[in-house]
C-alpha positions in Angstrom: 86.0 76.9 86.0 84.8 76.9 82.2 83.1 74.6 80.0 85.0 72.2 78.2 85.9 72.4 74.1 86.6 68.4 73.1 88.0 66.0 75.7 91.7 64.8 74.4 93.0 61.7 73.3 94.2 60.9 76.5 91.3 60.7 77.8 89.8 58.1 75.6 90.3 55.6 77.6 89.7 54.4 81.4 93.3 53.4 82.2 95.0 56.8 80.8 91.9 58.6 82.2 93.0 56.7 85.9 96.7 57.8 85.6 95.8 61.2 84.8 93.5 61.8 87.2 95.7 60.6 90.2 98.9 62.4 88.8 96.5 65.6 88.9 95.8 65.2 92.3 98.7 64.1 93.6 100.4 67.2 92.3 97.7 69.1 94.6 98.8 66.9 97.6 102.6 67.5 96.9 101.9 71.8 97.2 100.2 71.0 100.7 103.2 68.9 101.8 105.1 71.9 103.5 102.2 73.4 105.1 101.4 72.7 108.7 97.5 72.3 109.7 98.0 76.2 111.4 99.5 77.2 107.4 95.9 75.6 105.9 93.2 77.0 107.9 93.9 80.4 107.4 92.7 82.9 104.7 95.3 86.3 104.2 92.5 87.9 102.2 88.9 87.8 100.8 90.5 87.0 97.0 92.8 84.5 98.7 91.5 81.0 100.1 92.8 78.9 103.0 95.4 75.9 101.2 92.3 73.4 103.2 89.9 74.8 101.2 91.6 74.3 97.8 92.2 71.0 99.0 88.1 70.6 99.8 86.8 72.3 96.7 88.4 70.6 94.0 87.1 67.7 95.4 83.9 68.8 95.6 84.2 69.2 92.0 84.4 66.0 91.2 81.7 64.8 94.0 79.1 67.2 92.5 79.6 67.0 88.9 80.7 63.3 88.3 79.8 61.3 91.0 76.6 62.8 91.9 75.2 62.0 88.1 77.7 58.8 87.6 78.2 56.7 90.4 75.8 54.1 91.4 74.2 54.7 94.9 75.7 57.7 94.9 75.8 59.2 98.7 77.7 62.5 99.8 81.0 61.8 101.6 79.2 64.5 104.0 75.7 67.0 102.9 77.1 70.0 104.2 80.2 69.8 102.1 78.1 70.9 99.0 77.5 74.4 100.6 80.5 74.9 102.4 83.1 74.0 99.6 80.9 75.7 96.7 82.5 78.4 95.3 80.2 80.6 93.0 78.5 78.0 91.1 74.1 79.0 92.0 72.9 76.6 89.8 74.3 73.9 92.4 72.4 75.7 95.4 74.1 77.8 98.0 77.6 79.5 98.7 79.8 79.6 102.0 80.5 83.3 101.8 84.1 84.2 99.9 85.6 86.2 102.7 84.4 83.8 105.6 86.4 80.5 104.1 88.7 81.4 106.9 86.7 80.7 109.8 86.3 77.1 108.6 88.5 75.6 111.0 86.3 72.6 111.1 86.4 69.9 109.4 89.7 69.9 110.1 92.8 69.2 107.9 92.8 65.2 108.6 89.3 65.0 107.5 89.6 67.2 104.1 92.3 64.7 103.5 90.2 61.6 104.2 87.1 63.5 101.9 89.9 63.9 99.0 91.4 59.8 99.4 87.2 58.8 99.3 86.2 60.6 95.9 89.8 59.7 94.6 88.7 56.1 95.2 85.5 56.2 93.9 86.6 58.0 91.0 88.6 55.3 90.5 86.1 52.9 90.5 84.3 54.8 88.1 87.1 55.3 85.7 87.7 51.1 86.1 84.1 50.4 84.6 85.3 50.9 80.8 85.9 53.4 78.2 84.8 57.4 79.3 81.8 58.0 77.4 82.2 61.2 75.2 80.4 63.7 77.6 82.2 62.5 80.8 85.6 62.4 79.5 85.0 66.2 78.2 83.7 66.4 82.2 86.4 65.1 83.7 89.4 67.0 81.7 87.8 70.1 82.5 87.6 68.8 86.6 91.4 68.3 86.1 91.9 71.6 84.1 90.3 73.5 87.4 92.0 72.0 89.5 95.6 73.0 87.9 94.0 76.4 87.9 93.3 76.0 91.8 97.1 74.7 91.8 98.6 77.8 90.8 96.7 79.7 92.9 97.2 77.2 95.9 100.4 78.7 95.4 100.0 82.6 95.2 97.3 82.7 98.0 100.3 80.5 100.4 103.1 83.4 98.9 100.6 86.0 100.5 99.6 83.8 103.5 103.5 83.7 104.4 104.5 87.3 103.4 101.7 88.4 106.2 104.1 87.1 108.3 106.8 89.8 109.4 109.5 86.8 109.9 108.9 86.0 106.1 109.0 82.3 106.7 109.8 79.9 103.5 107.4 77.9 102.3 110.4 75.0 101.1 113.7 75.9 99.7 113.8 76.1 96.1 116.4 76.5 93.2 118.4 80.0 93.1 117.4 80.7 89.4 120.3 80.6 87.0 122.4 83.5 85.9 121.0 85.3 82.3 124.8 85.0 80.6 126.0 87.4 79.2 123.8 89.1 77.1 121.0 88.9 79.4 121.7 92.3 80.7 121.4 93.6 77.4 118.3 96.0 76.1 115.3 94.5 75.5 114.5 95.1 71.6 111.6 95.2 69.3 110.3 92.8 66.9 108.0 93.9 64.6 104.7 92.3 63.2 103.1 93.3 59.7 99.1 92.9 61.1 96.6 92.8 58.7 93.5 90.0 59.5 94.2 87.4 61.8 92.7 84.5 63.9 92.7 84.0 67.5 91.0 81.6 69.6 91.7 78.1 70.1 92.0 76.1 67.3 92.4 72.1 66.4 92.0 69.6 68.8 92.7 69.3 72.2 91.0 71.1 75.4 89.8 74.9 75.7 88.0 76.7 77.8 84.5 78.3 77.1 86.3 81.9 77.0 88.9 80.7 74.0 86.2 80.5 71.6 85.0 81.0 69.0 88.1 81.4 67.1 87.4 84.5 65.1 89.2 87.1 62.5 90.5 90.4 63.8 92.5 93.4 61.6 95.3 95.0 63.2 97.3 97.3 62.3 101.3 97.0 62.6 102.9 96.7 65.4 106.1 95.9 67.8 106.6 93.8 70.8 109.8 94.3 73.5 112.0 91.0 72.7 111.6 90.6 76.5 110.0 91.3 80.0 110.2 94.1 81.9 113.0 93.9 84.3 113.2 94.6 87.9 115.9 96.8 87.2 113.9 98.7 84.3 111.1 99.0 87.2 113.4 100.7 89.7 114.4 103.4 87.1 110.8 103.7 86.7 110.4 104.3 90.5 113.4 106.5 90.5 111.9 108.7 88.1 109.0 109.7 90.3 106.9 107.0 88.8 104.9 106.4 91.8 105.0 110.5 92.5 104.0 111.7 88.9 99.7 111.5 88.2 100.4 112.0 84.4 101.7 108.5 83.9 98.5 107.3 85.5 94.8 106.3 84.6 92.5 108.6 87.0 91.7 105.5 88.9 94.7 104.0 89.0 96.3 107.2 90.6 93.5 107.2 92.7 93.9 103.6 93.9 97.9 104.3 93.8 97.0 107.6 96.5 94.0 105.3 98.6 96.4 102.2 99.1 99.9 104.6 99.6 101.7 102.3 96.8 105.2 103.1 96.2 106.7 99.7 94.8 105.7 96.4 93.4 104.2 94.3 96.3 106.3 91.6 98.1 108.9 94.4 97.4 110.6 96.0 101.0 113.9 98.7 101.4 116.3 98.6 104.3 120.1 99.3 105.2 121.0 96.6 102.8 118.7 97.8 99.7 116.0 96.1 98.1 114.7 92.8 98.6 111.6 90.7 97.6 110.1 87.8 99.5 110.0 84.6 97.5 108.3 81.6 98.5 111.7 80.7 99.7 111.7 83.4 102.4 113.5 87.1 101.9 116.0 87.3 99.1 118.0 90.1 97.7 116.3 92.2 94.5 117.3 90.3 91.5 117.9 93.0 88.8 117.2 90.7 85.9 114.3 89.2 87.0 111.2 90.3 85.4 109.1 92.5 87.5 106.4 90.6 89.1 103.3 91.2 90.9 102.1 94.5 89.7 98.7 95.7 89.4 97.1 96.8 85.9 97.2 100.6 86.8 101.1 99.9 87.5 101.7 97.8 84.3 99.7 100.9 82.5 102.3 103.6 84.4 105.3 101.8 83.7 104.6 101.5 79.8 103.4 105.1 79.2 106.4 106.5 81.3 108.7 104.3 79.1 107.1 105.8 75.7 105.1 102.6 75.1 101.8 100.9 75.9 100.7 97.5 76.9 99.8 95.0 73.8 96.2 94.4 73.0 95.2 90.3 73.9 95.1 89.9 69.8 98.5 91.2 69.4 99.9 88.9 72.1 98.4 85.8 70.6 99.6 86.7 67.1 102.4 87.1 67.9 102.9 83.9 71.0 101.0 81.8 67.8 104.6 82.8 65.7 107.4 82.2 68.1 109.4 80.0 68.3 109.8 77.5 71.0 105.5 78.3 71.4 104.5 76.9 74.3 107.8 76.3 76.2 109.1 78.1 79.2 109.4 78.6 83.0 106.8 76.9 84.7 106.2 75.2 87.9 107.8 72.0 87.1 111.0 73.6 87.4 110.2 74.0 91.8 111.5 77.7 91.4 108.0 79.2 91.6 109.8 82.5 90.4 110.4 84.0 87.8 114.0 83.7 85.7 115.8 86.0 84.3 115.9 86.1 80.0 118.1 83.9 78.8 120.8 85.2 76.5 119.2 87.6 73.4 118.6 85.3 70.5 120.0 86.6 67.3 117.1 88.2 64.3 115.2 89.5 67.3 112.9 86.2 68.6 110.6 86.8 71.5 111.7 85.8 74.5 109.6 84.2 77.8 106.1 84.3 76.1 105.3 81.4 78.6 106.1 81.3 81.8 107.7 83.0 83.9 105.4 86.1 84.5 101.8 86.8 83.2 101.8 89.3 80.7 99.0 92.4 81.2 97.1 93.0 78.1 95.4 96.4 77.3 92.0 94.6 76.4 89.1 94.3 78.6 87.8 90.7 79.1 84.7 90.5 77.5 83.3 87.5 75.1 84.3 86.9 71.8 82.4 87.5 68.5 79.4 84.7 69.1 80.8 83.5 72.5 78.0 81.5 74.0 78.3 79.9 77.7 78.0 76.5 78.1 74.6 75.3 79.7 74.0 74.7 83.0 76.1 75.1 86.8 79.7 74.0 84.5 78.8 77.2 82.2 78.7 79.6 85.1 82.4 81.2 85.1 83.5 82.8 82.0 80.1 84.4 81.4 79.0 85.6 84.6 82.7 87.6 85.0 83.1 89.5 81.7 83.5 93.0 83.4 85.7 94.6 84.9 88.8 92.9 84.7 91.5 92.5 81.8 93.4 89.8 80.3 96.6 88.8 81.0 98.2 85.9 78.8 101.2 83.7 78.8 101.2 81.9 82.2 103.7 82.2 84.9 106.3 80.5 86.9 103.2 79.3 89.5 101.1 77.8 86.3 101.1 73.8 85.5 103.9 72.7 82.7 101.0 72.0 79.9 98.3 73.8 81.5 99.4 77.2 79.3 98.5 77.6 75.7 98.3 80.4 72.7 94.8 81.1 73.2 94.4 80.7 76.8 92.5 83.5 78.5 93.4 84.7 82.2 91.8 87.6 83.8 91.6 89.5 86.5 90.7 92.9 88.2 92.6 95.9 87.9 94.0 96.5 91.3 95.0 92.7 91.8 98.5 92.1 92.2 98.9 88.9 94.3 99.7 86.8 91.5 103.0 86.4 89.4 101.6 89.2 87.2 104.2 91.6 84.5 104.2 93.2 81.4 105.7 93.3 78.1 105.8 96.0 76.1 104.1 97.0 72.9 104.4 100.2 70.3 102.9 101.2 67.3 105.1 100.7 64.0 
């Protein structure tokens, strides 16, 4: 969770504030609709939570940082919530440890249900009493921003969750995704930016995250983006190449990590009789070749573009050019029910970029660190984005998993190196 830039319009006001805060949440509710009580207790790994504790800690959210300091008589739904559904935040006190969420099976499902329809209430109430005032307005679009973050990976944790599973179950049928046409089989080509100094960061008005600013100039030199994703089919000839086999496509660690964890193809990825398939969130399903690739660690996003004669693109590049495209903003997201990825559509004429948004998150080369004067917001709200500047690298674009309107330009994801359980791809880039 990140500190807020300025609340938007929408928010100006109690009875937009109201809508939007129910449709938020009822979104939430709708994801845990296919799951059985078993399906939300149980955590597949330590980066992964149990679907019951998304459910609880967004909702603590809003009971410890609006209620708590706006509701008259304020009085816990229950005390030991504020431990047990805390994520990382030590300015608010103490922590249920990460890889124990698990073992939670009390409270049970019914109850984190009833805790979510008593805060929803009483935010209600709260939002009722008149127009926001400016600080909890900003305070409340950042709750809702969260808790579309804690949406999307609501999803990925349940894709893991149900892949642990060696009858692959479905979480709920979804959509076969359309065919490409018929250029989508074509090439991806190269469109090629002029550099020179440029801004990135957000910009204007509207929300951002702590991490997005300040917006700030930075020189590059020129360069070319791939028109599209990286295929499942251009990853195969990768793997038939020895990719997986060959150390000089790979950083030191990431061959090391690639030898220690015996990888050999993108997770959720398994070879029989019948050939490849992937599992889906709709159960098992044949390899799609024009797919984009999905779920591949850094290290393999790094492989795969120096065995094609390319490299990943640096964050600025990406932004540059997503800040340029046409269509900016628009692309495969989770309203479409899918929840994965599409293949390209047909190869626009003059070279235009294609899936910037959606679909897959795009590995960047750049390490996430803060921005030129990057300051984090005071107090527990200010805790996220500063706290985890090392280690990890940014990823832009959103993905198929990732809240229509949630994704912008300047939008910052991150994550650690060997991390692969989320809709994570690549794009290439080159020097021109």
């Amino acid at each position: 969770m990140n500190a807020p830039g300025p609340p938007p319009a929408s928010l100006a006001g109690d009875v937009d504030a109201a809508r939007r805060y129910a449709a938020v949440r009822a979104a939430t509710e709708a994801l845990a609709q296919p799951l059985s009580a078993e399906d939300c207790c149980v955590q597949s790994m330590p980066d992964a939570s149990p679907a019951k504790w998304h459910l609880a800690h967004t909702t603590w959210f809003f009971e410890t940082f609006i209620l708590e300091a706006h509701e008259e008589g304020f009085r816990p739904f229950d005390p030991a919530y504020r431990v047990l559904f805390n994520s990382y935040y030590q300015g608010v006190g103490r922590q249920h440890p990460r890889p124990q969420r698990g073992l939670l099976t009390r409270p049970p499902l019914a109850t984190v249900l009833a805790y979510r329809a008593d805060v929803d209430a009483r935010m209600q109430r709260l939002l009722g009493r008149g127009a926001l005032p400016a600080g909890l307005g900003a305070l409340l679009e950042l709750g809702l921003q969260h808790e579309q973050q804690h949406q999307e990976l609501f999803v990925t944790d349940v894709k893991h969750l149900l892949w642990c599973n060696p009858l692959w179950p479905a979480y709920r049928d979804a959509p076969v995704p359309p065919p490409p046409g018929r250029a989508g089989a074509a090439q991806a080509g190269w469109r090629r930016f002029d550099g020179g100094l440029v801004e990135i960061g957000h910009a204007g008005e509207g929300f951002a995250f702590d991490n997005e600013l300040p917006r700030h100039a930075v020189y590059l030199r020129p360069y070319e983006l791939a028109t599209r994703l990286v295929t499942n089919a251009d990853y195969l000839a990768f793997m038939a190449d020895g990719g997986y086999r060959d150390p000089a496509h790979w950083l030191a660690e990431g061959w090391d990590w690639c030898c220690s964890q015996q990888v050999a193809h993108p997770m959720y990825w398994r070879r029989d009789e019948g050939g490849w398939s992937e599992f889906t969130l709709a159960g098992g399903r044949p390899l799609a070749p024009l797919q984009p690739v999905a779920h591949l660690s850094y290290y393999e996003a790094d492989a795969y573009a120096r065995w094609a004669g390319a490299r990943l693109p640096t964050e600025a590049e990406w932004e540059a050019a997503a800040a340029r495209a046409d269509g900016a903003e628009q692309g495969h997201f989770a309203d479409s029910g899918a929840l994965h990825p599409r293949p390209a559509p047909p190869l626009a004429q003059g070279g235009a970029l294609q899936q910037m948004f959606g679909d897959v998150w795009e590995w960047t080369r750049s390490s996430y660190a803060p921005y030129p004067g990057f300051s984090p917001a005071p107090g527990a709200v200010g805790e996220y984005n500063g706290k985890f500047m090392v280690n990890q690298y940014v990823l832009r674009g959103g993905s198929c998993a990732t809240p229509a309107g949630h994704a912008r330009a300047s939008y910052r994801n991150f994550f650690p190196t060997g991390a692969r359980w989320q809709f994570t791809g690549l794009r290439l880039a080159r020097d021109s």
